[in-house]
C-alpha positions as CSV (number, residue, x, y, z in Angstrom):
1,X,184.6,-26.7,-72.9
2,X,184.1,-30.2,-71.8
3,X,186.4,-31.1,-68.6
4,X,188.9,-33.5,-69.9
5,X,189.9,-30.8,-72.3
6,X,190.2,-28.3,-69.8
7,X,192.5,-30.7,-68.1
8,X,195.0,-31.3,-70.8
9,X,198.6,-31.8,-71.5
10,X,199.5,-28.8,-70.6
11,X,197.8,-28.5,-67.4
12,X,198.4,-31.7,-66.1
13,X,202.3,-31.1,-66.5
14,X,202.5,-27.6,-64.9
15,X,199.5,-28.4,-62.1
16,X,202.3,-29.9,-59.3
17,X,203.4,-27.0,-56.8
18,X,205.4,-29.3,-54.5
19,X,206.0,-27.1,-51.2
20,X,203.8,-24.1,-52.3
21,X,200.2,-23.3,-52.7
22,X,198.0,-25.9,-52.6
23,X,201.2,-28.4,-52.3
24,X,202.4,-26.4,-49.2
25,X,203.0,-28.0,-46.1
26,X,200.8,-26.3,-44.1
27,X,198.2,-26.9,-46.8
28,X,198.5,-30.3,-47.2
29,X,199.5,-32.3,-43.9
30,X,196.6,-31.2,-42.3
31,X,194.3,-32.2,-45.1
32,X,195.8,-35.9,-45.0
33,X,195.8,-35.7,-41.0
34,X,191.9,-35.5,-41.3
35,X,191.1,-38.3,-44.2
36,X,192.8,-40.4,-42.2
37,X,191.3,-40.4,-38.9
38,X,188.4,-40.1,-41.2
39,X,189.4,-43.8,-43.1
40,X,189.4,-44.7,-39.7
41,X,191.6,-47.7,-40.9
42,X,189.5,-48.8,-43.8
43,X,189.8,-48.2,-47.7
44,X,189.6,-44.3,-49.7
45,X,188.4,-43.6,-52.8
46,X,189.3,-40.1,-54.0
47,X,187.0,-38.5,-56.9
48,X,189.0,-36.9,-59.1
49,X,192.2,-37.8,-58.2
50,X,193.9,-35.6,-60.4
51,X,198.2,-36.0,-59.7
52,X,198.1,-37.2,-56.1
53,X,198.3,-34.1,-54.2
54,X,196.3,-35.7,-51.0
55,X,196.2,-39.3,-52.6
56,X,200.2,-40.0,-52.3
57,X,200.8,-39.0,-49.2
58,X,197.5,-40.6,-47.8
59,X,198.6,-43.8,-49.5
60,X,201.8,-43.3,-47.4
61,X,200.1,-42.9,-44.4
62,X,198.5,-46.6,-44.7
63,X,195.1,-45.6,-45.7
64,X,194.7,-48.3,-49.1
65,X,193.5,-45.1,-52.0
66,X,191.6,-45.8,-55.0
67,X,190.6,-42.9,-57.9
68,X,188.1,-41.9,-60.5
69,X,189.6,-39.4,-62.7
70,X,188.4,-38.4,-66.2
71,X,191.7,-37.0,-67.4
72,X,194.4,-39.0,-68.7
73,X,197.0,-36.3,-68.9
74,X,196.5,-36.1,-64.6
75,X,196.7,-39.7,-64.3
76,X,200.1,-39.6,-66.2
77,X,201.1,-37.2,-63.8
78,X,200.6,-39.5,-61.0
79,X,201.8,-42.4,-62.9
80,X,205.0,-40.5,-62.2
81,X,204.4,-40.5,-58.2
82,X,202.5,-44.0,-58.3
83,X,202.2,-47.0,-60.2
84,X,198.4,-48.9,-60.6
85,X,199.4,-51.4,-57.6
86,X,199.8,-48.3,-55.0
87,X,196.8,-46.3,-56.1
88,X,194.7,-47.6,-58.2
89,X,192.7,-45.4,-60.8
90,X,189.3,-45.4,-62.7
91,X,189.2,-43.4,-65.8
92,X,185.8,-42.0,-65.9
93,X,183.4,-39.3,-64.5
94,X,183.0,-39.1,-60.6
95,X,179.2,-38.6,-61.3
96,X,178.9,-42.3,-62.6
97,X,182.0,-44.2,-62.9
98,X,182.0,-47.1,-60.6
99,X,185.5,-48.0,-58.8
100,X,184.6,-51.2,-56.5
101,X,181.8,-53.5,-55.3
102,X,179.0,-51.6,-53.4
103,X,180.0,-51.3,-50.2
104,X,183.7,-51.5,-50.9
105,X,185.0,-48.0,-49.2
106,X,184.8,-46.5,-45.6
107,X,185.5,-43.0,-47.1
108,X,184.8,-40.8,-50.3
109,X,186.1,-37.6,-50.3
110,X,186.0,-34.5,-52.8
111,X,189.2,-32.2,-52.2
112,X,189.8,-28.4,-53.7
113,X,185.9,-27.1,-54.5
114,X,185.9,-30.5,-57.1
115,X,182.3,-30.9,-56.9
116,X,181.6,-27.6,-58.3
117,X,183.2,-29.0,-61.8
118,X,179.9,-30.6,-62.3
119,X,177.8,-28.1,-64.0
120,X,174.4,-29.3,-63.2
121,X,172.3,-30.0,-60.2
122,X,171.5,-33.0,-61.2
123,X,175.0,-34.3,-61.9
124,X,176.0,-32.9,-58.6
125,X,173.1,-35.0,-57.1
126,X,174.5,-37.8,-59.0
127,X,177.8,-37.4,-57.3
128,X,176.3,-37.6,-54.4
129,X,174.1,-41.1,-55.0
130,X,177.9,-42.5,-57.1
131,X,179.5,-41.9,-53.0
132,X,176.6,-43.8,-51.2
133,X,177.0,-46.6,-54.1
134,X,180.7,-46.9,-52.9
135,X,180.4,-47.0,-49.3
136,X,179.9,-49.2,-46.6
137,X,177.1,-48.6,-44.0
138,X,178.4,-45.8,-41.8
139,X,180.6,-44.7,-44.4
140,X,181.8,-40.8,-44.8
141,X,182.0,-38.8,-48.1
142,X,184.0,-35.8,-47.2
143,X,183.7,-32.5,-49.6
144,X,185.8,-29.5,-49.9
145,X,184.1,-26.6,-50.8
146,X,184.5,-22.9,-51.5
147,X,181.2,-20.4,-50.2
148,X,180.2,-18.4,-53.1
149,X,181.2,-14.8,-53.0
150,X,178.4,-12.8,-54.2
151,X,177.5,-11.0,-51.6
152,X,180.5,-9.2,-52.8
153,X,178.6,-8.2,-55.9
154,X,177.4,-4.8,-56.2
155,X,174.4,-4.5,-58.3
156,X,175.1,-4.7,-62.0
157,X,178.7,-6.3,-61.3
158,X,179.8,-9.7,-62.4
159,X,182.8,-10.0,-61.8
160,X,184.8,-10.6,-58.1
161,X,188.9,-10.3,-57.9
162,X,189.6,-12.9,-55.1
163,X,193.4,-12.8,-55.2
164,X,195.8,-10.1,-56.3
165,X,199.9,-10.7,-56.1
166,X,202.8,-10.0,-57.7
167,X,202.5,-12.0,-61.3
168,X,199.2,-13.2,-60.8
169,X,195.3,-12.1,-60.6
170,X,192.4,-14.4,-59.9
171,X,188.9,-13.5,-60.2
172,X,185.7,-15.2,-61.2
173,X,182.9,-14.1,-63.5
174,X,179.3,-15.0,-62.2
175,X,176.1,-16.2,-63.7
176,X,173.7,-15.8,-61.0
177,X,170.7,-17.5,-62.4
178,X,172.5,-20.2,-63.9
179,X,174.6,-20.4,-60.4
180,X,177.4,-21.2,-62.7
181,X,181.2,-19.2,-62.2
182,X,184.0,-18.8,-64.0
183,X,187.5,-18.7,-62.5
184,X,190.1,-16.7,-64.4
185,X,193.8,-17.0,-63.4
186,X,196.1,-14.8,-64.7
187,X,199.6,-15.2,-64.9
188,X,202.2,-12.7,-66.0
189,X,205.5,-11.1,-66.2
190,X,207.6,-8.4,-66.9
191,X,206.6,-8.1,-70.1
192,X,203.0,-7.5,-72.3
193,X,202.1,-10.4,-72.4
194,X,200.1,-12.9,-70.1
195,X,199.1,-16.7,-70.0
196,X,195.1,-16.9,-68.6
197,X,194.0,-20.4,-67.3
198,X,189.6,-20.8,-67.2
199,X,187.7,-23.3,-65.8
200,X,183.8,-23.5,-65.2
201,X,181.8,-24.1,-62.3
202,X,178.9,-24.6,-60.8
203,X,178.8,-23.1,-57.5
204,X,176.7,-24.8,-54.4
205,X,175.3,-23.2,-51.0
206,X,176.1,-25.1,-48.1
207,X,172.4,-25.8,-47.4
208,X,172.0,-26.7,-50.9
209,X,174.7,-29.4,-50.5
210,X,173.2,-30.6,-47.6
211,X,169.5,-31.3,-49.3
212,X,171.7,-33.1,-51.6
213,X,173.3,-35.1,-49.2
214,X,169.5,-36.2,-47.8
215,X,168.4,-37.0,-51.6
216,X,171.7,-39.8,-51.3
217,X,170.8,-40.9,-47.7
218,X,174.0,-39.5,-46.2
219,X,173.4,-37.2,-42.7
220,X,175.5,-34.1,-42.2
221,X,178.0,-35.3,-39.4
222,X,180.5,-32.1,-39.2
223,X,181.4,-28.7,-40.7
224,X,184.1,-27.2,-40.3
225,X,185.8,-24.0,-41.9
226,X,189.0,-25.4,-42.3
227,X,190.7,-29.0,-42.5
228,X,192.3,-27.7,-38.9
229,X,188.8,-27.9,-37.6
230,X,188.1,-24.1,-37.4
231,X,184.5,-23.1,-36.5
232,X,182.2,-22.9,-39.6
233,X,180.8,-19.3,-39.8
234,X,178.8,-16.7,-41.7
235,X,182.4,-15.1,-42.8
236,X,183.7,-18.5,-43.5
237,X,185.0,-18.6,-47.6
238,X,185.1,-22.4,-47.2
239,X,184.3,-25.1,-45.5
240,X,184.7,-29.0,-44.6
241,X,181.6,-30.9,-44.7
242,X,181.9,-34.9,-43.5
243,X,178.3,-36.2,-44.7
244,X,177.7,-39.8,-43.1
245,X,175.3,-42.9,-44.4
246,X,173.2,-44.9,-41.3
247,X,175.0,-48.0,-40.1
């Protein structure tokens, strides 16, 4: 499935948590705390904005945010938080869509393992070279990124549960020489039936990102496990990784 049909109607309208999971306080303030000492008091643009989650209350904070975002059914959704004179939006891919002048934006950032949406390298590369386009010398693109689990595979298995709760079971299914993934989310109730939500990926090593990174001119500035600014290591499931161009 193409990406803007994953991202649907459907989707769009049941994505908002507000005050849980990814909407959760302790989630999301510090995730805004850090893009905007990260702005450092000049424009954002977020690539795939989606509804707002970081882009609203960023935008509240003073920091001037601007979007790509393929999906119209998202950018409805934050219609609904935000009209075009608050936040801006460019419907388009984040791989090529252009928002501004070069030059225009003192931070890019990626939020939620985004990038990984991109199912090739190369578009992944192209991400990359669409963040340098948009940014001034000594610009940041910040990317938020899950470490692929596969050490977790046992020989012969594909598949890893990564979350298991009451009414709902996540796991991903992974291709290992395509380094794609798919993430499964299961939802369900009392009752025998259950609602499954998948979405495709193509997962990225941190190492990998960086060589990317170098192929758009940017230099790896920080990594960090967490937005808090927890210490980056070989047990880490994600990580922060601020990438910086040369003044």
């Amino acid at each position: 499935m193409r990406q803007d049909e994953i991202w649907d109607d459907e989707i769009a309208q049941s994505y908002d948590t507000p005050g849980a999971g990814m909407f959760a306080p302790e989630v999301l303030d510090p995730t805004v705390d850090c893009l905007a000492e990260l702005a450092d008091g000049g424009r954002a643009l977020e690539f795939a904005i989606g509804t707002g989650r970081v882009a609203v209350p960023l935008a509240r904070r003073g920091v001037p945010v601007t979007g790509i975002e393929m999906s119209q059914p998202m950018i409805d959704q934050l219609r609904t938080k935000a009209d075009d004179a608050t936040i801006p939006v460019v419907v388009g891919d984040m791989a090529t869509a252009i928002a501004g002048a070069p030059g225009t934006f003192q931070l890019v950032y990626l939020v939620y393992n985004t990038i990984s949406n991109l199912l090739t390298q190369s578009e992944q590369v192209a991400c990359f070279r669409n963040a340098a386009r948009h940014l001034a010398p000594g610009g940041r693109f910040v990317i938020e990124l899950w470490v692929p689990e596969v050490r977790k595979l046992p020989p012969g298995q594909q598949a890893v549960v990564w979350q298991s709760e009451a009414g709902y079971i996540g796991l991903d299914t992974y291709d290992v020489l395509r380094q794609h993934v798919v993430s499964h989310h299961f939802r369900f109730g009392e009752g025998r039936e259950a609602r499954v939500f998948r979405s495709p990926h193509r997962y990225i090593w941190p190492t990998e990102l960086d060589l990317m990174a170098q192929l758009a001119g940017f230099e790896l500035e920080s990594r960090h496990a967490d937005w808090q600014g927890a210490e980056f290591t070989a047990e880490s499931r994600s990580h922060v990784s601020v990438y910086r161009l040369p003044r």
